[in-house]
MDAnalysis code that builds the backbone (N, CA, C; Angstrom):
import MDAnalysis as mda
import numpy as np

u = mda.Universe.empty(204, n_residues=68, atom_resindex=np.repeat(np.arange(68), 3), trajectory=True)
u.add_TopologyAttr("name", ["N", "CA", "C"] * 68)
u.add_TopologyAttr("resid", np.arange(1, 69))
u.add_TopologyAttr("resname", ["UNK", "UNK", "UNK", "UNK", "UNK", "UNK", "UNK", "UNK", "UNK", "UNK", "UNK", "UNK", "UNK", "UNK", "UNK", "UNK", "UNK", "UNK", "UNK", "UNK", "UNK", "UNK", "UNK", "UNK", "UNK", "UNK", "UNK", "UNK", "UNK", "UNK", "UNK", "UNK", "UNK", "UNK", "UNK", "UNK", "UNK", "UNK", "UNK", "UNK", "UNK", "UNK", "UNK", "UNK", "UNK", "UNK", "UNK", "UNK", "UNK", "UNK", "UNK", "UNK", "UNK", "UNK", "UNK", "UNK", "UNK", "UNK", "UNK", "UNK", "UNK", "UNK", "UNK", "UNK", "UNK", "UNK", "UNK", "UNK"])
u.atoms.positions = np.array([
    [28.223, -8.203, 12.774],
    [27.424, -8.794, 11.737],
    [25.934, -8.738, 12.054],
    [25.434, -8.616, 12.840],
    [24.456, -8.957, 13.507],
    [23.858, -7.759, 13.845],
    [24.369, -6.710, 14.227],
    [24.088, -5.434, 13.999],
    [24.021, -4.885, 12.810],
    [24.734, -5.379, 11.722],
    [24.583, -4.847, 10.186],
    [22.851, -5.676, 9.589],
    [22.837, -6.463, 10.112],
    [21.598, -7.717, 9.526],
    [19.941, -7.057, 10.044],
    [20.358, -6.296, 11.344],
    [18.890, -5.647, 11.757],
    [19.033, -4.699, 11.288],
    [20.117, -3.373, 11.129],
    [20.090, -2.343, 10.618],
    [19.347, -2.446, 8.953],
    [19.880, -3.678, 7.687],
    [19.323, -3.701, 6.649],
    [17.726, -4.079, 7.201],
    [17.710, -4.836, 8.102],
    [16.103, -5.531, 8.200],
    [14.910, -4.381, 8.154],
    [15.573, -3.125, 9.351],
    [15.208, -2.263, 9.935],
    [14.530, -1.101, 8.422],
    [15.768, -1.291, 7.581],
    [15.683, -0.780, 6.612],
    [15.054, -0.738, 5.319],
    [15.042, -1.654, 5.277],
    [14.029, -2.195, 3.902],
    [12.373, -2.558, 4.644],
    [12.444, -2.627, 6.109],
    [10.906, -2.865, 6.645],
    [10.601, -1.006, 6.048],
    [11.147, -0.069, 6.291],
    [10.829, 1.622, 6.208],
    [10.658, 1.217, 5.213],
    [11.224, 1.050, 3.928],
    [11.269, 1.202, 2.315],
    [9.882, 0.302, 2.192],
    [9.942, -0.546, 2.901],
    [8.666, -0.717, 2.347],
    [7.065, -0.307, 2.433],
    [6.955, 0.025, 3.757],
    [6.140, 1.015, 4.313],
    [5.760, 2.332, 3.222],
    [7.451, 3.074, 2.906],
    [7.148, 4.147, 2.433],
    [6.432, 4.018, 0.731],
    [7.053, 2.521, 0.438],
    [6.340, 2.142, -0.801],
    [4.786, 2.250, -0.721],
    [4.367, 1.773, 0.086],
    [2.699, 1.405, 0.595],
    [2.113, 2.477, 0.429],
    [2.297, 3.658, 1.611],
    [2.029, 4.609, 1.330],
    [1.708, 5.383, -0.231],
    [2.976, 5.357, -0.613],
    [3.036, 5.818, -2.155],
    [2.053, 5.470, -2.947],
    [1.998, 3.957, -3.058],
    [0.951, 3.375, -3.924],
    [-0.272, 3.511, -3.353],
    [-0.826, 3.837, -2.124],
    [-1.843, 3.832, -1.720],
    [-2.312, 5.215, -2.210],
    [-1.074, 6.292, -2.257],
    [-1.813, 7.566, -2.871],
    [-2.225, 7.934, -4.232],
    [-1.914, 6.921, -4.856],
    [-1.815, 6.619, -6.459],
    [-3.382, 5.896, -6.586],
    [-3.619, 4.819, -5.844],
    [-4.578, 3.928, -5.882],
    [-5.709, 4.708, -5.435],
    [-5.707, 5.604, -4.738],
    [-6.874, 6.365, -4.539],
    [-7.619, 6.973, -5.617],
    [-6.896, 7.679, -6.258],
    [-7.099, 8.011, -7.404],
    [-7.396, 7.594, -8.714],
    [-6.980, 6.323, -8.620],
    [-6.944, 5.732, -9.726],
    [-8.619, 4.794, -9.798],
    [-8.541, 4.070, -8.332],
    [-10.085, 3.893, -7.891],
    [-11.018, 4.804, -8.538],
    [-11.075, 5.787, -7.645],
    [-12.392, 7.021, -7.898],
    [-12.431, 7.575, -9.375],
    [-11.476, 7.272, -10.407],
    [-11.527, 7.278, -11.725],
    [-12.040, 6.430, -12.258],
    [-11.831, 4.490, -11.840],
    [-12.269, 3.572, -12.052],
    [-14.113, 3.828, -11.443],
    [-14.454, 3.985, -10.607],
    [-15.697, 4.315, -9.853],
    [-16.051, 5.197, -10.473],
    [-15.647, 5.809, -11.425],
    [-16.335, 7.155, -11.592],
    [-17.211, 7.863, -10.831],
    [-16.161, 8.136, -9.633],
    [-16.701, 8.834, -8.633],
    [-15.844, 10.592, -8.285],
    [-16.609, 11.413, -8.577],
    [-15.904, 12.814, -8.543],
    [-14.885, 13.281, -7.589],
    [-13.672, 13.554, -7.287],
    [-13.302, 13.585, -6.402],
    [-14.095, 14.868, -4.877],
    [-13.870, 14.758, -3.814],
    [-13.892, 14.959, -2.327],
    [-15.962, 14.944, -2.681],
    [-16.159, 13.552, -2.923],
    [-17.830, 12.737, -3.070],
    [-17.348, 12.562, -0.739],
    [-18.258, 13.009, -0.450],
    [-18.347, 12.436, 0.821],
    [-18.224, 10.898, 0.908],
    [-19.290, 10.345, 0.689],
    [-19.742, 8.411, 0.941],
    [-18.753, 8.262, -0.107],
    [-18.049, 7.317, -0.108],
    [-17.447, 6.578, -0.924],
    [-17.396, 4.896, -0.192],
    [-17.374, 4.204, -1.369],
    [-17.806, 2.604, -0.923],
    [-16.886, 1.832, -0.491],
    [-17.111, 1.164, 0.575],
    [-15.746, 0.210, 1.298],
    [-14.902, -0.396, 0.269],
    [-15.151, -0.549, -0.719],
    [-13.755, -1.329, -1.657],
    [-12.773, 0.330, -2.196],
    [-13.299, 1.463, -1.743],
    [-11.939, 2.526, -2.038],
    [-11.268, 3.014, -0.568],
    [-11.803, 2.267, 0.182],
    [-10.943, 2.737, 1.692],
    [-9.805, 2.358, 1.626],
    [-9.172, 3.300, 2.511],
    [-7.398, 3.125, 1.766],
    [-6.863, 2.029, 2.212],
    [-7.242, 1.933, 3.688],
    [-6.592, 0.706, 4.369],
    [-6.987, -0.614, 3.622],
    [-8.369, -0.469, 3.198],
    [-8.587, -2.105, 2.112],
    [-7.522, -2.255, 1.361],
    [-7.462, -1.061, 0.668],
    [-6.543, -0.924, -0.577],
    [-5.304, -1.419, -0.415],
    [-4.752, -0.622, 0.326],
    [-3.374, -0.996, 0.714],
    [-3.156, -2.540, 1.237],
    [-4.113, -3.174, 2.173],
    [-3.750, -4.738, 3.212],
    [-4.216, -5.304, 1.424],
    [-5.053, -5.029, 0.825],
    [-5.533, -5.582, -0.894],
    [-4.152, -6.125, -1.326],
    [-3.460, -4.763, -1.460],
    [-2.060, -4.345, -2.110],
    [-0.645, -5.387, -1.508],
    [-0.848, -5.037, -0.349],
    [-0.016, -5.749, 0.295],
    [0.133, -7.280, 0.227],
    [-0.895, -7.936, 0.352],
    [-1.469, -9.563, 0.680],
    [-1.440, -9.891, -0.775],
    [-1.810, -9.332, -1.869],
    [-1.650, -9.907, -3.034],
    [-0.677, -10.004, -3.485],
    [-0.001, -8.501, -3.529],
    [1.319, -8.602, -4.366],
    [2.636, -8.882, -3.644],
    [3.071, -8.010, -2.292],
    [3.921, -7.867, -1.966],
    [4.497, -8.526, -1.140],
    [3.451, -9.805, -0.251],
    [3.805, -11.138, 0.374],
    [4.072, -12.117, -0.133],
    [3.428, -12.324, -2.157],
    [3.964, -13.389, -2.403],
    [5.629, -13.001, -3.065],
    [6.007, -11.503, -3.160],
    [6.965, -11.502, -3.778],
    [8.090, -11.961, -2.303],
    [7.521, -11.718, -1.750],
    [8.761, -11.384, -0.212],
    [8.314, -12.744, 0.106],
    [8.116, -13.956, 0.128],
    [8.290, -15.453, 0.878],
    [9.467, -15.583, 0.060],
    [9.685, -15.892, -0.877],
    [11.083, -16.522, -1.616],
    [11.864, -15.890, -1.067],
])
């Protein structure tokens, strides 16, 4: 039992990761459209860095869904 309980844990921690990712490659884009900023602009402004984006992404949406 206990081996089945980390294997799902193990499992849905990947799924969610690979979610992050995903949306983070979506959100890039969707930013620099919002910015109306051309894409491969060298400087681009700390609120489109991916990692903001994503811990953004994460801390807003996907921690309050995962406490319950």
């Amino acid at each position: 039992g206990v081996l089945c309980e980390v294997t799902i844990a193990i499992y849905t921690f990947g799924t969610c990761i690979a979610f992050l990712i995903i949306i983070g490659d979506q959100q890039d884009k969707i930013i620099a459209v919002m910015a109306k900023e051309p894409e491969g602009t060298g400087g681009s402004p700390w609120y489109t860095d991916r990692k903001f984006t994503i811990s953004l992404t994460a801390f807003l949406f996907i921690l309050p869904l995962s406490i319950p």
